[in-house]
C-alpha positions, 0 to 999 in steps of 0.5 A: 500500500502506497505510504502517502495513501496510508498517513492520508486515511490515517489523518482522516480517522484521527480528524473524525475521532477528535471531532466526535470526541470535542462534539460530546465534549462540547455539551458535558453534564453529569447526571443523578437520580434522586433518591437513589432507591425509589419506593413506589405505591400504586396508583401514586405519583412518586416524585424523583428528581433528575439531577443534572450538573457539571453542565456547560450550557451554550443556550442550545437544547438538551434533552432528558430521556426517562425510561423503565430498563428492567420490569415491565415497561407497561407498568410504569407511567412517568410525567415530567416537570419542569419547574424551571420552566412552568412550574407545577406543570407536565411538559411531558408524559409517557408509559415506560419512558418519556422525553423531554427537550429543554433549553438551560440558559447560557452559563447553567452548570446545574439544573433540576426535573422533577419526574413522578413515576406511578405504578400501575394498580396491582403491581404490589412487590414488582421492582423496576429499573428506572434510567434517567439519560442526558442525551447530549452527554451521553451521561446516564444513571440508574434507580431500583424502584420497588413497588410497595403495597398501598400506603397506610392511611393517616390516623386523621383518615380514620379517626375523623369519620369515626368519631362524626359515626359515634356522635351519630349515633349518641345523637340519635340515641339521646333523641330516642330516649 
């Protein structure tokens, strides 16, 4: 094979290898998911957060991917909140994985999502792997999430309307006598 020919294509790589590399470079971020372990009940929205920092923001959008990796993707339905944004309101939805395209100010190194992730009813013990992606940087992390059975139910619940029966019923009872 020809020298001159050989060092060419060789250049030629190395100038696409250091032009992807700055690409990812370009757009670095790291990114967490809080908590670490995420406790579900069904039918409940449990809020997790998509924590996003060491981030160098040129003003351009990026792009948060949520999904279920483990478990059955069907069982789990996300909404995403920007409160950035519009807070209080989902920008986004989705069973077993949604997406989200935000645009950080320029110089942002940190920004946070809040992602409510809700089990579908009658998935009691099920565990799943939720994976939150930045798909500028490529950067990804994982949560296990276990499903819980419904929650208890707080003493004001069941105390209210049972004191308002037993009133009820000395009301009713003094009327009788």
């Amino acid at each position: 094979m020809n020298t001159k020919k050989l060092i060419g294509t060789s250049m030629i790589v190395l100038l696409v290898v250091m032009m992807s590399v700055s690409m990812v470079a370009a757009n670095p971020a790291e990114i967490d998911i809080l908590p670490d372990d995420v406790d579900l009940v069904p039918g409940q929205n449990v809020s997790t957060t998509a924590h996003i920092y060491e981030m160098v923001c040129s003003g351009s959008a990026r792009t948060l991917d949520v999904s279920v990796t483990a478990g059955n993707p069907s069982e789990v339905t996300y909404y995403i909140i920007d409160n950035n944004v519009a807070p209080g309101v989902v920008v986004a939805t989705g069973v077993g994985s949604a997406s989200y395209t935000y645009t950080p100010a320029v110089g942002t190194t940190t920004y946070d999502i809040i992602v409510l992730a809700k089990a579908a009813s009658g998935t009691e013990g099920n565990t799943y792997t939720l994976r939150y992606y930045d798909t500028d940087s490529g950067n990804s992390d994982e949560a296990l999430a276990t499903v819980h059975t419904t929650a208890i139910p707080e003493f004001a619940t069941i105390a209210i309307p049972a004191i308002a029966l037993i009133g009820l019923v000395l009301y009713m009872r003094r009327k009788k006598d």
